[in-house]
C-alpha positions, 0 to 999 in steps of 0.5 A: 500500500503507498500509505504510512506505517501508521496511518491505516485508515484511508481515503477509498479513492487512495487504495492501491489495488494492484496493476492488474485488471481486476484491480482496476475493475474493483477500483471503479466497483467500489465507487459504484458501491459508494465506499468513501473510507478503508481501513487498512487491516495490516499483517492480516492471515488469510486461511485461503492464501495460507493454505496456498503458500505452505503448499506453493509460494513457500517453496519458491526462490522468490520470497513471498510473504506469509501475510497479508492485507484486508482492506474494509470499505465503509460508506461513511466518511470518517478520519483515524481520530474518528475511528480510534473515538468510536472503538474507545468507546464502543460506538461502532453502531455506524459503522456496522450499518455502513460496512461494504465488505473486505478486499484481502492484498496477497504480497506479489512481485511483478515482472520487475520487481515492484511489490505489487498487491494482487486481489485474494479474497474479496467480500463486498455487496452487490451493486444494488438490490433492487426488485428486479435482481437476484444474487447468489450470496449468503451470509458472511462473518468479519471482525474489526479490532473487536467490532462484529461485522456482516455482509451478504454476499458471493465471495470472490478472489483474481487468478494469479496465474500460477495454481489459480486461473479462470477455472479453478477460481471459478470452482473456489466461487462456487463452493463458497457458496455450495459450503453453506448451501450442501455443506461440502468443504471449503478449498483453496484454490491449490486445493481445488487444483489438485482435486481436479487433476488428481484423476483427469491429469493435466500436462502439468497440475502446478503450474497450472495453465487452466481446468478443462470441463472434465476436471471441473466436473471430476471436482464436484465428483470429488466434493461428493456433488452431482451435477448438470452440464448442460451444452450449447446444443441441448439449449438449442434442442430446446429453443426448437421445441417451442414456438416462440420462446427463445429464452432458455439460457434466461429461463436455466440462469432463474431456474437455479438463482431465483429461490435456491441461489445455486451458482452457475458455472459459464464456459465460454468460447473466446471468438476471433475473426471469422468465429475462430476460436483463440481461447476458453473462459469460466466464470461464475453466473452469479445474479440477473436483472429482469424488468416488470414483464419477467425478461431477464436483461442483464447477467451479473458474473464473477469474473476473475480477470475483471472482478464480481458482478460484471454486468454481461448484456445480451447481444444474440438475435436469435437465442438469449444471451447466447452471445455476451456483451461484456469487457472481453469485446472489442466492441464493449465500451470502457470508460477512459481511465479503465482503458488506458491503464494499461496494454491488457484491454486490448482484446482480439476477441470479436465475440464470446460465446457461451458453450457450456453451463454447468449447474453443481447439484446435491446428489438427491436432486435427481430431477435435473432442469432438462426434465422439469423443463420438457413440462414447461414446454407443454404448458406454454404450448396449451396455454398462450394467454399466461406465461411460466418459468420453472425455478428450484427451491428447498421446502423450507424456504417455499413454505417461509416465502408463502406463509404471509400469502393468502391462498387455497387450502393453505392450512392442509399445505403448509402442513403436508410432507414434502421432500427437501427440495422441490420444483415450482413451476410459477404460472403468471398472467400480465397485467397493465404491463406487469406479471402477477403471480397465478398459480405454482405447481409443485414437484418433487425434485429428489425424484428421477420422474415427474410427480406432482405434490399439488398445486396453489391457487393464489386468491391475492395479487401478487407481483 
C-alpha cells in the first residue's frame, strides 16, 4: 500500500489495488458501491492464501510473504481520530450499518520487481438490490479490532496465474457458496487444483495453465456433488421445441438463482475473426436483472480477470444471451481511465460465446432442469394467454416465502410432507404491463420422474 506505517485508515479513492485488471475493475466497483473510507487491516492471515503458500509460494526462490492485507470499505466518511473515538468507546453502531465488505492484498512481485498487491479474497455487496435482481450470496462473518461485522454476499478472489486461473477460481466461487448451501468443504484454490487433476491429469497440475470441463466436473465428483452440464446444443434442442420462446439460457440462469441461489458455472468460447476460436473462459453466473414483464436483461458474473458482478448484456438475435456483451469485446465500451491503464484491454476477441453451463447439484436432486423443463414446454404450448418459468427451491424456504400469502387450502399445505427440495413451476398472467403471480405447481425434485405434490391457487395479487 503507498500509505504510512501508521496511518491505516484511508481515503477509498487512495487504495492501491494492484496493476492488474481486476484491480482496476474493483477500483471503479467500489465507487459504484459508494465506499468513501478503508481501513487498512495490516499483517492480516488469510486461511485461503495460507493454505496456498505452505503448499506453493513457500517453496519458491522468490520470497513471498506469509501475510497479508484486508482492506474494509465503509460508506461513511470518517478520519483515524474518528475511528480510534468510536472503538474507545464502543460506538461502532455506524459503522456496522455502513460496512461494504473486505478486499484481502496477497504480497506479489511483478515482472520487475515492484511489490505489487494482487486481489485474494474479496467480500463486498452487490451493486444494488433492487426488485428486479437476484444474487447468489449468503451470509458472511468479519471482525474489526473487536467490532462484529456482516455482509451478504458471493465471495470472490483474481487468478494469479500460477495454481489459480479462470477455472479453478471459478470452482473456489462456487463452493463458497455450495459450503453453506450442501455443506461440502471449503478449498483453496491449490486445493481445488489438485482435486481436479488428481484423476483427469493435466500436462502439468502446478503450474497450472487452466481446468478443462472434465476436471471441473471430476471436482464436484470429488466434493461428493452431482451435477448438470448442460451444452450449447441441448439449449438449442430446446429453443426448437417451442414456438416462440427463445429464452432458455434466461429461463436455466432463474431456474437455479431465483429461490435456491445455486451458482452457475459459464464456459465460454473466446471468438476471433471469422468465429475462430483463440481461447476458453469460466466464470461464475452469479445474479440477473429482469424488468416488470419477467425478461431477464442483464447477467451479473464473477469474473476473475475483471472482478464480481460484471454486468454481461445480451447481444444474440436469435437465442438469449447466447452471445455476451461484456469487457472481453472489442466492441464493449470502457470508460477512459479503465482503458488506458494499461496494454491488457486490448482484446482480439470479436465475440464470446457461451458453450457450456454447468449447474453443481446435491446428489438427491435427481430431477435435473432438462426434465422439469420438457413440462414447461407443454404448458406454454396449451396455454398462450399466461406465461411460466420453472425455478428450484428447498421446502423450507417455499413454505417461509408463502406463509404471509393468502391462498387455497393453505392450512392442509403448509402442513403436508414434502421432500427437501422441490420444483415450482410459477404460472403468471400480465397485467397493465406487469406479471402477477397465478398459480405454482409443485414437484418433487429428489425424484428421477415427474410427480406432482399439488398445486396453489393464489386468491391475492401478487407481483
Amino acid at each position: 500500500m503507498t500509505t504510512c506505517e501508521n496511518q491505516y485508515v484511508v481515503r477509498s479513492n487512495a487504495l492501491n489495488l494492484g496493476p492488474t485488471r481486476a484491480g482496476a475493475n474493483l477500483k471503479e466497483y467500489i465507487d459504484k458501491i459508494n465506499a468513501k473510507t478503508a481501513i487498512i487491516e495490516k499483517n492480516y492471515i488469510d486461511k485461503d492464501y495460507l493454505l496456498d503458500y505452505s503448499g506453493y509460494y513457500s517453496r519458491s526462490f522468490q520470497n513471498f510473504g506469509r501475510y497479508t492485507e484486508r482492506v474494509h470499505l465503509f460508506k461513511i466518511d470518517f478520519c483515524q481520530e474518528d475511528f480510534e473515538a468510536k472503538i474507545e468507546n464502543g460506538d461502532v453502531d455506524e459503522l456496522i450499518e455502513s460496512y461494504l465488505g473486505f478486499i484481502v492484498l496477497k504480497p506479489f512481485i511483478d515482472k520487475i520487481n515492484n511489490p505489487e498487491p494482487s486481489i485474494g479474497r474479496t467480500l463486498l455487496v452487490p451493486p444494488n438490490n433492487d426488485e428486479g435482481n437476484q444474487y447468489v450470496k449468503g451470509e458472511y462473518n468479519a471482525n474489526l479490532f473487536g467490532i462484529p461485522l456482516k455482509i451478504n454476499t458471493l465471495p470472490y478472489q483474481a487468478k494469479d496465474h500460477a495454481i489459480s486461473v479462470c477455472a479453478t477460481i471459478a470452482l473456489w466461487i462456487a463452493n463458497n457458496k455450495l459450503n453453506s448451501l450442501f455443506q461440502t468443504p471449503l478449498c483453496s484454490p491449490l486445493e481445488i487444483t489438485n482435486k481436479a487433476t488428481s484423476l483427469i491429469e493435466s500436462s502439468r497440475k502446478i503450474p497450472n495453465d487452466g481446468l478443462t470441463i472434465r476436471q471441473i466436473l471430476a471436482f464436484l465428483r470429488k466434493m461428493d456433488l452431482e451435477y448438470n452440464s448442460i451444452s450449447i446444443n441441448e439449449i438449442r434442442g430446446l429453443v426448437k421445441k417451442q414456438v416462440e420462446r427463445k429464452e432458455i439460457i434466461s429461463d436455466i440462469v432463474r431456474a437455479h438463482i431465483y429461490s435456491l441461489k445455486l451458482p452457475v458455472i459459464a464456459s465460454l468460447s473466446m471468438l476471433g475473426d471469422q468465429d475462430s476460436l483463440l481461447d476458453a473462459h469460466t466464470v461464475v453466473i452469479s445474479g440477473y436483472e429482469d424488468n416488470a414483464q419477467g425478461k431477464i436483461e442483464c447477467l451479473y458474473v464473477h469474473d476473475d480477470e475483471f472482478g464480481p458482478y460484471c454486468k454481461i448484456k445480451n447481444c444474440s438475435p436469435d437465442m438469449d444471451f447466447y452471445y455476451w456483451d461484456c469487457k472481453w469485446t472489442k466492441s464493449h465500451e470502457e470508460p477512459d481511465d479503465i482503458n488506458s491503464i494499461n496494454i491488457f484491454y486490448n482484446f482480439n476477441y470479436e465475440k464470446v460465446m457461451l458453450d457450456v453451463i454447468t449447474i453443481p447439484l446435491y446428489p438427491k436432486i435427481r430431477l435435473c432442469f432438462s426434465e422439469i423443463y420438457e413440462e414447461v414446454i407443454k404448458r406454454r404450448s396449451h396455454d398462450r394467454h399466461h406465461s411460466c418459468y420453472p425455478f428450484l427451491s428447498t421446502i423450507q424456504d417455499y413454505k417461509s416465502s408463502l406463509i404471509k400469502i393468502n391462498f387455497q387450502d393453505k392450512s392442509t399445505l403448509l402442513k403436508k410432507q414434502m421432500p427437501r427440495f422441490i420444483w415450482v413451476i410459477r404460472t403468471q398472467e400480465n397485467r397493465d404491463g406487469r406479471q402477477y403471480i397465478v398459480r405454482d405447481d409443485l414437484f418433487d425434485a429428489t425424484s428421477h420422474m415427474i410427480i406432482n405434490l399439488g398445486t396453489i391457487k393464489y386468491t391475492d395479487i401478487i407481483p
